[in-house]
C-alpha positions as CSV (number, residue, x, y, z in Angstrom):
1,X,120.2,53.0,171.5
2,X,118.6,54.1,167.7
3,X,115.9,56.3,170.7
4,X,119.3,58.1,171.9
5,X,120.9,58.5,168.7
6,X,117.9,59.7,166.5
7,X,117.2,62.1,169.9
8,X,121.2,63.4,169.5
9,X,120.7,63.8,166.1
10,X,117.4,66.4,166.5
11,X,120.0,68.2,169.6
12,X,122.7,68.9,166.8
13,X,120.1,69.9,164.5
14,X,118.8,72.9,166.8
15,X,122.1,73.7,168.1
16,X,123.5,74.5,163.9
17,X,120.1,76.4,164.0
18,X,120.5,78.7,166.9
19,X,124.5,79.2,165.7
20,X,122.7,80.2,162.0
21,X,120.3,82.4,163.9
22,X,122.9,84.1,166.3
23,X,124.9,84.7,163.2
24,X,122.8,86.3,161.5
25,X,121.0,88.2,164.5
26,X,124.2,90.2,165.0
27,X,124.9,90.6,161.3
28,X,121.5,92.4,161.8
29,X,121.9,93.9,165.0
30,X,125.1,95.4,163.7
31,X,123.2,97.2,160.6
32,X,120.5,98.6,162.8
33,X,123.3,100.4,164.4
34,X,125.0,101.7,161.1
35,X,122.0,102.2,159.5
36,X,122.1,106.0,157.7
37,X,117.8,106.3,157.9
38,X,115.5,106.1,159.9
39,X,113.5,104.3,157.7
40,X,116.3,101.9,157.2
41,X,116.9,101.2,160.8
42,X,113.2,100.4,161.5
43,X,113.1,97.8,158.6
44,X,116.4,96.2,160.4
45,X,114.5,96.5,163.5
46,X,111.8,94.4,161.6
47,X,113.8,91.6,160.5
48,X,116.0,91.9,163.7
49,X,112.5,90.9,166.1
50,X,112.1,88.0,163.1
51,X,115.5,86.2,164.0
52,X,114.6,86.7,167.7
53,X,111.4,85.3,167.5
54,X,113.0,82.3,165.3
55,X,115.7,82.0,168.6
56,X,112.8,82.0,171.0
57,X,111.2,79.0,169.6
58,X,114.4,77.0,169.4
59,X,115.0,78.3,173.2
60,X,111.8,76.9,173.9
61,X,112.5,73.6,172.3
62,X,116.1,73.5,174.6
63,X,114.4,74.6,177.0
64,X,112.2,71.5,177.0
65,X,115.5,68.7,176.7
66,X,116.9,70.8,180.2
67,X,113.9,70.2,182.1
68,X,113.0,66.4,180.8
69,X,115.2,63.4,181.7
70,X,116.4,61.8,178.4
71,X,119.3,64.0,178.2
72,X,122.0,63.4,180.1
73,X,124.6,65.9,179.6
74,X,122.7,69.1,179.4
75,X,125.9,71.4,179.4
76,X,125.8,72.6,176.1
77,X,121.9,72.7,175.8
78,X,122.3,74.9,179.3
79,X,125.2,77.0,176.7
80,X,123.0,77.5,174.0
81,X,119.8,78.5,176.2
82,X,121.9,81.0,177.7
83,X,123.7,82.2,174.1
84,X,119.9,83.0,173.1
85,X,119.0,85.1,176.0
86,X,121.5,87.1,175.7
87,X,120.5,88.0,172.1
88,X,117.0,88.3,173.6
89,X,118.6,91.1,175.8
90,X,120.2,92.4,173.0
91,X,117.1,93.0,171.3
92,X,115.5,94.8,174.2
93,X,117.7,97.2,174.2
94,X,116.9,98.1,170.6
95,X,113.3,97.9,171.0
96,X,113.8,100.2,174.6
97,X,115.5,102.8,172.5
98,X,113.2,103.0,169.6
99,X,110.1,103.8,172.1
100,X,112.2,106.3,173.8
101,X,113.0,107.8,170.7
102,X,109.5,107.6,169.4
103,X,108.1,109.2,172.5
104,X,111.5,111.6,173.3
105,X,109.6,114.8,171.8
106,X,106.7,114.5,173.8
107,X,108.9,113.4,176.7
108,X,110.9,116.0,176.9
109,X,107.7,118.6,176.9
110,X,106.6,116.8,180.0
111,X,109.9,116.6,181.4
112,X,110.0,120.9,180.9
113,X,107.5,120.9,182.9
114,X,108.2,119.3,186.0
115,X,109.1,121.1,189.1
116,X,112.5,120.2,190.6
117,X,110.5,118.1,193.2
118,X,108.5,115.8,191.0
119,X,111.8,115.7,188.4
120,X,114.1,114.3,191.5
121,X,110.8,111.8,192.3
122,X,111.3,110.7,188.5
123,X,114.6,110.4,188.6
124,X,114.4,108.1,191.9
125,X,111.7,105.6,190.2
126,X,113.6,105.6,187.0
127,X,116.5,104.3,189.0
128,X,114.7,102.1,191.0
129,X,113.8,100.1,188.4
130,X,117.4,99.8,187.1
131,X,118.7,98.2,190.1
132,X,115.5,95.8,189.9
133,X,116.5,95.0,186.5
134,X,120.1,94.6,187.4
135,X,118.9,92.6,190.1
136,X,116.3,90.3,187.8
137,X,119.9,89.7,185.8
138,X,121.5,88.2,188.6
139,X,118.0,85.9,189.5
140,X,118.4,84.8,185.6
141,X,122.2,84.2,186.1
142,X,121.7,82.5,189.5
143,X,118.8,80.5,188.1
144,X,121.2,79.4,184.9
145,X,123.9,78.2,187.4
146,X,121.7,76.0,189.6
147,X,120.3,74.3,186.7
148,X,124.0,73.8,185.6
149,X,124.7,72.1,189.1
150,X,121.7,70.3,188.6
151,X,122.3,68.4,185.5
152,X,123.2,64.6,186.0
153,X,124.6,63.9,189.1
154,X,125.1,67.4,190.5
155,X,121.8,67.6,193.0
156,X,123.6,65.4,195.2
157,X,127.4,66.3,194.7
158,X,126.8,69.5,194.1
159,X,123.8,70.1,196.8
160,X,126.0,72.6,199.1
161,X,126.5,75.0,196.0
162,X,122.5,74.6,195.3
163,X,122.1,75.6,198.2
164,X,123.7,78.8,198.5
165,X,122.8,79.6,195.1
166,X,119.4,79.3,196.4
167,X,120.3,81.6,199.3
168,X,121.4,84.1,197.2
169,X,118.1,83.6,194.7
170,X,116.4,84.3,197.7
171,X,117.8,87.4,198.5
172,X,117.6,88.7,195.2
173,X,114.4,88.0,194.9
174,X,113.4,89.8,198.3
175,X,114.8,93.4,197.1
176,X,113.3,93.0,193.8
177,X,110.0,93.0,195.8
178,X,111.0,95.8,198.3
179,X,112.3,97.8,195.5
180,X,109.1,97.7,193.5
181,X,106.9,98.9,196.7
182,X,109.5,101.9,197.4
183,X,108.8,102.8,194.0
184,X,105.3,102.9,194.3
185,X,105.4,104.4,197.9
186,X,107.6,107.0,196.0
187,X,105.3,107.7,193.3
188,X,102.2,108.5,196.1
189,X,104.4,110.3,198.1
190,X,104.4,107.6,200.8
191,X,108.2,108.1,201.3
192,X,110.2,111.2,199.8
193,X,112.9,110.7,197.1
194,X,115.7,112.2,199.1
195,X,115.3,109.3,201.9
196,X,115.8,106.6,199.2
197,X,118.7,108.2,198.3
198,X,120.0,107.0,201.8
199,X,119.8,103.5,200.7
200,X,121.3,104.5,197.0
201,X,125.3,103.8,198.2
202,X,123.8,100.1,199.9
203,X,122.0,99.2,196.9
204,X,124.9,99.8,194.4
205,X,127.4,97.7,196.9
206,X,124.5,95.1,196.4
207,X,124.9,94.8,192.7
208,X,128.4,95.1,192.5
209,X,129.2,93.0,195.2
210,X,127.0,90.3,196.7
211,X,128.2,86.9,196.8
212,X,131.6,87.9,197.7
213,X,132.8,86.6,200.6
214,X,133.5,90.4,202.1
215,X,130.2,91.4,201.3
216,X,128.3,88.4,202.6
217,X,130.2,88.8,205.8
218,X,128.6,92.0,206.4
219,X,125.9,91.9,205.0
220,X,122.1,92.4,206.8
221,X,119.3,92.0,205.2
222,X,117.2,92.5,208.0
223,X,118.3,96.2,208.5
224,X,119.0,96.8,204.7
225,X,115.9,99.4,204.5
226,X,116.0,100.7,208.1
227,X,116.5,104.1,207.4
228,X,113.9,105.1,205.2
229,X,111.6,104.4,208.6
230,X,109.1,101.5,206.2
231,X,107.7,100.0,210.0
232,X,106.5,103.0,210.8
233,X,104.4,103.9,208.1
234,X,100.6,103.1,209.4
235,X,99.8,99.8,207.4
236,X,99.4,96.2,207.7
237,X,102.0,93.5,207.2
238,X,101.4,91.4,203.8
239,X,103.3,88.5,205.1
240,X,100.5,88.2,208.1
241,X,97.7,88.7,206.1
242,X,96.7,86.5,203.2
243,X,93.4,87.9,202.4
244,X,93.1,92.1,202.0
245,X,89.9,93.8,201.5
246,X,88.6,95.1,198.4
247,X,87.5,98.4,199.7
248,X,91.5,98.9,201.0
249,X,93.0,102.1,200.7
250,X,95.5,102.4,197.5
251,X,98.1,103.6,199.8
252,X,98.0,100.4,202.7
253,X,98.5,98.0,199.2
254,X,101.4,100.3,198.3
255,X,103.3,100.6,201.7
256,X,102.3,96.6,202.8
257,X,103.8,95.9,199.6
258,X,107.4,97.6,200.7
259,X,107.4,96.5,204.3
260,X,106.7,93.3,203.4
261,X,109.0,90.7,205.5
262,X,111.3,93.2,206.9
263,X,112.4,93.1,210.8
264,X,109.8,90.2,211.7
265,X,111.7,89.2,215.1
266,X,111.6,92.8,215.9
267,X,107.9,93.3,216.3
268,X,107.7,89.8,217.5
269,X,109.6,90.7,220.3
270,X,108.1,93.8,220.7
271,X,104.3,92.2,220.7
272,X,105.8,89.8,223.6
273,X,106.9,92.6,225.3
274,X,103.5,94.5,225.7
275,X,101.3,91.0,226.4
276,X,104.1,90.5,229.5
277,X,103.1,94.3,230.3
């Protein structure tokens, strides 16, 4: 019992930390923002990645409580983990714009001299790799809520809502990697940036909408990229494949990469086809 008390005792101690720390992260964060320098915003920036780094560790140390067995209750420790991340997010936004505004001079010379081809190309990766970090939110938030339904007694009374969460994880976690080999089809001119924008409407529903019973209803992931014709491009299928060649083309990796689990019963069926031939 002295175990459980002395234990409870070190929990309350890191969660008055982390409510210090957040305190005073967004009295920070706040300045950054107000700050009337340059010079003064960078030396907010500078104590602002101090506090973070301070929340990080006492993440770490909740972090630790969630996944070991002594605590029972892991609600609030679930709370607080989440409170911190979201500072964490917080704070890459700041450190995001400061590199875009350290590099905006010499980004906007490049950007005067693309064509309106290779501009549209940038503007299509750019976006890309919004909706995968859009998408990486909802695999945190997902991720968050099965380790809430976890806690205690929840694997077993809570095991059909664990397991649509990890449906949905799933999913996620398959357009993230679809995503990133579009983008790098995109980049070597694999596919063109005006046929991704065919999937542009889809992708956006995605985000907004998935999990919502609607959505779910009509939702096919197994036709989700059909249009911008991925089986057709002349490469092989990562999922059949564990081993590639080191002398590989650059442009099989990048195209295996986006094809990668998509329509599997389809050329199945096909292969079938042509051995009863």
């Amino acid at each position: 019992m002295s175990n459980q008390r002395k234990l409870q005792t070190e929990i309350d101690r890191v969660i008055k930390k982390v409510d210090e720390g957040v305190e005073l992260f967004d009295d920070i964060y706040e300045k950054v923002y107000s700050a009337d320098t340059q010079n003064q915003k960078e030396k907010y920036e500078t104590e602002l990645k101090k506090e973070i780094k301070k929340l990080q560790r006492l993440r770490d140390q909740i972090k630790s409580w969630i996944s070991g067995s002594e605590v029972k209750d892991k609600v609030q420790l679930l709370e607080y983990r989440r409170l911190i991340e979201t500072k964490m997010e917080a704070f890459k936004v700041v450190e995001k714009e400061t590199k875009t505004k350290t590099f905006s001079k010499e980004g906007l010379a490049r950007q005067e001299k693309l064509d309106p081809e290779e501009q549209k190309k940038a503007d299509t990766v750019n976006w890309i790799g919004e909706v995968i970090e859009q998408i990486n939110n909802k695999i945190d938030e997902t991720d968050l809520e099965i380790e809430t339904l976890s806690a205690g007694k929840g694997k077993k009374t809570n095991k059909n809502q664990i397991e649509e969460c990890n449906e949905h994880l799933a999913s996620h976690k398959f357009h993230v990697n679809k995503l990133e080999g579009i983008a790098r089809l995109v980049r070597n001119d694999r596919i063109s940036a005006e046929l991704v924008d065919q999937v542009k409407e889809d992708l956006e529903y995605y985000v907004e909408s998935h999990g919502e019973d609607e959505f779910m209803m009509a939702y096919d992931e197994e036709g989700f990229y059909e249009e911008l014709g991925l089986d057709d491009l002349d490469v092989v299928n990562v999922d059949r494949v564990t081993q590639a060649s080191v002398s590989s083309k650059k442009k099989d990796d990048d195209a295996s990469s986006a094809t990668s689990g998509s329509k599997k019963e389809k050329r199945s069926s096909k292969s079938s086809t042509a051995s009863s031939m």
